[in-house]
N, C-alpha and C positions, 0 to 999 in steps of 0.2 A: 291621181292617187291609186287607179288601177293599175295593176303591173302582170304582162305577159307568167304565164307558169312554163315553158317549154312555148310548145306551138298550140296547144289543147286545149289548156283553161288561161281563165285569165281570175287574178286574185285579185278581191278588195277587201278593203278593211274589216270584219264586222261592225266594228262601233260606231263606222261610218254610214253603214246600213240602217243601224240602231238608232244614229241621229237623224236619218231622214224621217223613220219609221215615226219617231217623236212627234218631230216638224210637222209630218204629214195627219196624223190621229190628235193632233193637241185642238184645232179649231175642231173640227167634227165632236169631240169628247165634248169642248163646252158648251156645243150647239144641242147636246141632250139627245144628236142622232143616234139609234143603235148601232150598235156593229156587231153582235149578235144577236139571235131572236131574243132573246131574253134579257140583255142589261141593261139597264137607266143611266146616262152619266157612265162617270167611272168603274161603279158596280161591275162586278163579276168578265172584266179586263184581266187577263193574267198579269200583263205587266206592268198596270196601272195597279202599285204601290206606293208603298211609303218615299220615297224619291220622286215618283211622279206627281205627289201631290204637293210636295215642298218645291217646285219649279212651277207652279201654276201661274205665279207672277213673271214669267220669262213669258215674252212675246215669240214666238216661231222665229221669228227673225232672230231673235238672238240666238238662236240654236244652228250656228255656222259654223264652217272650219274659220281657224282663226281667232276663236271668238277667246275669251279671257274671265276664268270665275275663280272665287275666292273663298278659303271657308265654308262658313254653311250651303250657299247655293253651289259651288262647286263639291261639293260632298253630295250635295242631291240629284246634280247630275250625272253624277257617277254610277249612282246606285239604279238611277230612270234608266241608264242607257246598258247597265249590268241587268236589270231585266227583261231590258226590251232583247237584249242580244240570248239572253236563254231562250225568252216566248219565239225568237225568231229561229234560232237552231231546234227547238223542238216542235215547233209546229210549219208552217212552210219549209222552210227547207227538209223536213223529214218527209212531210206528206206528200210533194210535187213529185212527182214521180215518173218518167217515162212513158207513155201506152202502153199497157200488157206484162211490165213490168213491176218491180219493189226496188228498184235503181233509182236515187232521187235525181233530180234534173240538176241541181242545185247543190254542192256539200258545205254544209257551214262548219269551219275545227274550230271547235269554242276553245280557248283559254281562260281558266281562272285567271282575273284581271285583277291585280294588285290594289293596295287600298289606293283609294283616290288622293292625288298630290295634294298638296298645302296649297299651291297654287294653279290649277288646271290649266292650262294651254289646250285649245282643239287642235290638236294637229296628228299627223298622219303614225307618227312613234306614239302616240298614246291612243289615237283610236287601233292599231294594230294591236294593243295591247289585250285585246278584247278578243281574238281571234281573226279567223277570213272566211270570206266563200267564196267561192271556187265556183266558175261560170264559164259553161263551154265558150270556145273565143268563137264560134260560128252564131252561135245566141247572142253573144254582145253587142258581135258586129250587127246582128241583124234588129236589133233593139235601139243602140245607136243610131243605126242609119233609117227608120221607118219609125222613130219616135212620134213622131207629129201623126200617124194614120192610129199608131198603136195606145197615144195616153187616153184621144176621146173614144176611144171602145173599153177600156179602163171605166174608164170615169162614169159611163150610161150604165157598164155595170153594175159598180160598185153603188152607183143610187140606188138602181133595183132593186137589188142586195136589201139597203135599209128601208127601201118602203115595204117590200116584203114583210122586214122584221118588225118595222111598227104594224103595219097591219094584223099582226097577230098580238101585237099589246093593244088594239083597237085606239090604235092614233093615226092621225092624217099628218104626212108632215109636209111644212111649208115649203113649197118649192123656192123661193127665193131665200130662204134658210139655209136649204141645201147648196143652193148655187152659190152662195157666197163662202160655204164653209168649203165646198169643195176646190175652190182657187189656191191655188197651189202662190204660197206667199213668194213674190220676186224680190229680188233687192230693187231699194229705189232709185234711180237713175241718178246719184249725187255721186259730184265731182267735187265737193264742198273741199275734202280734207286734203285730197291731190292740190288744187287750186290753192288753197292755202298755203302750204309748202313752197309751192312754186313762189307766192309775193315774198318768204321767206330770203328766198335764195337769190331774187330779186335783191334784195337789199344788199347784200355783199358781193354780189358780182354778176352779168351778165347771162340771161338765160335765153335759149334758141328754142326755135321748133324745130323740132324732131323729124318735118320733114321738109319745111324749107331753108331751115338754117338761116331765117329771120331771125332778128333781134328782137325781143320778147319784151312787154314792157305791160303795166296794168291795163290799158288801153286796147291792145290787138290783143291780150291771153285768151284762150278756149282751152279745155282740157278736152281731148280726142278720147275717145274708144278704141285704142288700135286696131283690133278685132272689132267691126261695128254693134252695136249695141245690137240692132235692129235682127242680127241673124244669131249673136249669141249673146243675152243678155248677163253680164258679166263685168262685176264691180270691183275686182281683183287690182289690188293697189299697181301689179304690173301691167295692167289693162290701158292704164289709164296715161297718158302722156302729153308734154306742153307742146301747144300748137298754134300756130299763126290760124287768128277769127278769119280770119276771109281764106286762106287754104284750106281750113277746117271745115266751114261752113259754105263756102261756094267752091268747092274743088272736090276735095275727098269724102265729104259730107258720108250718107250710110254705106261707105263700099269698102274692100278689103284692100289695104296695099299690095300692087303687085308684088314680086318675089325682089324683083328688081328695087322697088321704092323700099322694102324693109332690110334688105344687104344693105341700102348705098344710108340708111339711117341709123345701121346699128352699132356706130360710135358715138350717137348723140344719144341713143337710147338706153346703152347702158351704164353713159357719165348720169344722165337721169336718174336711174334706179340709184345708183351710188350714192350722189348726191343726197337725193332725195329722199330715200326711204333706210338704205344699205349702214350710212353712219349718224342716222337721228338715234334716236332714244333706241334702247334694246326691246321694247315695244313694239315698235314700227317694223324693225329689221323682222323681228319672228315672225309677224302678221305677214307681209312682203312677203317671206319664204313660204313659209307654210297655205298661205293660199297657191303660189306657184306650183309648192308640190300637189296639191290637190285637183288644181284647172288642166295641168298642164304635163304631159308622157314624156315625165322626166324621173330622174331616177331618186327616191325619199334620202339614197346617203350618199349620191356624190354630187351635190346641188349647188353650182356654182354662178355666176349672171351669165355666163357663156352657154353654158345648157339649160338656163333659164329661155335664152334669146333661142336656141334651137328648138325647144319646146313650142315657142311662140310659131317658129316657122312651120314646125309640124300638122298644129293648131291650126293655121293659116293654110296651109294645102288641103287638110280635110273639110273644111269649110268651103273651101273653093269645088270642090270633088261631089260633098254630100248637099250645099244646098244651092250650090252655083249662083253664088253670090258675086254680082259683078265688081270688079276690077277696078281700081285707080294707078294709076301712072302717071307722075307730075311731067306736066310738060315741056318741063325744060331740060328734064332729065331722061328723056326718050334718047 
């Protein structure tokens, strides 16, 4: 969903900032931790208003790209995530600043965002509707690639931070309170809905794996991680694909396809997609799309399965690059 500006910056959504922002403060807010010296709970939060308190029954997890709200709760998260993107253009992004400088690190272009739709879709034309920011592409790159040394010096911060801040409301707070509010909510490893579809398709005609062009049947099905789960935890309906139990599990198991095993797969993988997600319910197709435009450095308006499947190979080199995650090559096809 990031997209290059020139060679300089690189642009994201605001709204998509806005919804992390959410995700990230919603456990912490009910856990009663401060996040400033001074407030209790939601109290004296800039952007914890009237929106963020009518979304209190949405779990973190529902706060995804993809995600689908209705009415009242999509009206309130409209208004959570129109505050959360002011509190954020007005205070980080204003403050962060250069060394020695009043240059912000960071530019956020707010947009007065339209009223919230009748029906809300999370995806990347409506979180863009909220604005961008603008992040040097040398910052990105280096945030990207040293994630894993950079979130737990984050994280030992930001505790500090709030023991700090109880300690001057004279409270101790529980360390295992903390730990558990500070876990960054993942998707859970379910193949449930992909696997489903698959017995679907099952019934009216013939289905293969994707990488050994076995014949598929209840019995051998696994649903793969194309991308291993293990290096990029990632539940993205194009993530996920039908695969022969014993290539899956004693052959390819947590490794990356070569370059080679995902070219000589990608007519079986994007009759997949079609099948399976491209001509179900209009549902299914948006969710498909719009996670792909978000996971995957491809372009939000010309998004087709064929730059879908380039995205994937993109994905698949940087992975192989940044956390050198070893290699599968079936061996028949050496």
């Amino acid at each position: 969903m990031a997209r290059s500006v020139g060679d300089e910056l690189v642009s994201v959504p605001l709204g998509l900032v806005s919804l992390i922002w959410l995700r990230l403060y919603k456990p912490l807010v009910e856990a009663d931790l401060p996040q400033t010296p001074g407030n209790r709970g939601d109290n004296g939060l800039g952007f914890a208003k009237e929106g963020w308190r009518k979304i209190r029954a949405l779990s973190p997890l529902d706060l995804r790209v993809g995600a689908r709200f209705a009415d009242i709760t999509g009206s309130a998260l409209h208004a959570a995530l129109r505050d959360a993107a002011t509190t954020i253009a007005k205070m980080p992004a204003h403050f962060l600043t250069w060394p020695g400088t009043s240059e912000p690190v960071i530019r956020a272009l707010r947009i007065r965002a339209p009223r919230a739709p009748t029906n809300l879709i999370v995806d990347e034309v409506y979180l863009r509707s909220f604005g961008e920011i603008l992040v040097p592409t040398h910052l990105w790159r280096a945030l990207a690639r040293y994630d894993a040394w950079i979130e737990p010096a984050l994280i030992y911060e930001w505790v500090r931070l709030m023991n700090s801040y109880a300690e001057r409301q004279g409270r101790v707070l529980d360390p295992g309170e903390v730990a558990r509010a500070m876990v960054w909510s993942e998707p859970a490893r379910d193949v449930s809905f992909a696997r489903r579809i698959a017995l679907e398709l099952m019934e009216v005609g013939p289905l293969h794996c994707v990488w050994s062009d076995k014949k598929l049947s209840e019995r051998n099905l696994d649903v793969d991680h194309c991308l291993p789960w293990s290096a990029w935890p990632c539940e993205d309906l194009w993530n996920l694909m039908p695969a022969d139990r014993t290539t899956n599990q004693h052959q390819k198991r947590e490794k990356l396809p070569s370059s080679g095993a995902l070219a000589r797969a990608q007519d079986r993988i994007l009759n997949w997609w079609q099948s399976a997600y491209v001509l179900r319910e209009a549902a299914v197709a948006q969710r498909f799309y719009a996670e792909a435009k978000s996971s995957l450095p491809i372009s939000a308006t010309n998004c087709d399965l064929d730059r879908i499947f380039d995205g994937v190979v993109i994905r698949r080199i940087a992975l192989r690059a940044d956390q050198q995650v070893e290699e599968w090559a079936p061996l028949t096809n050496q």
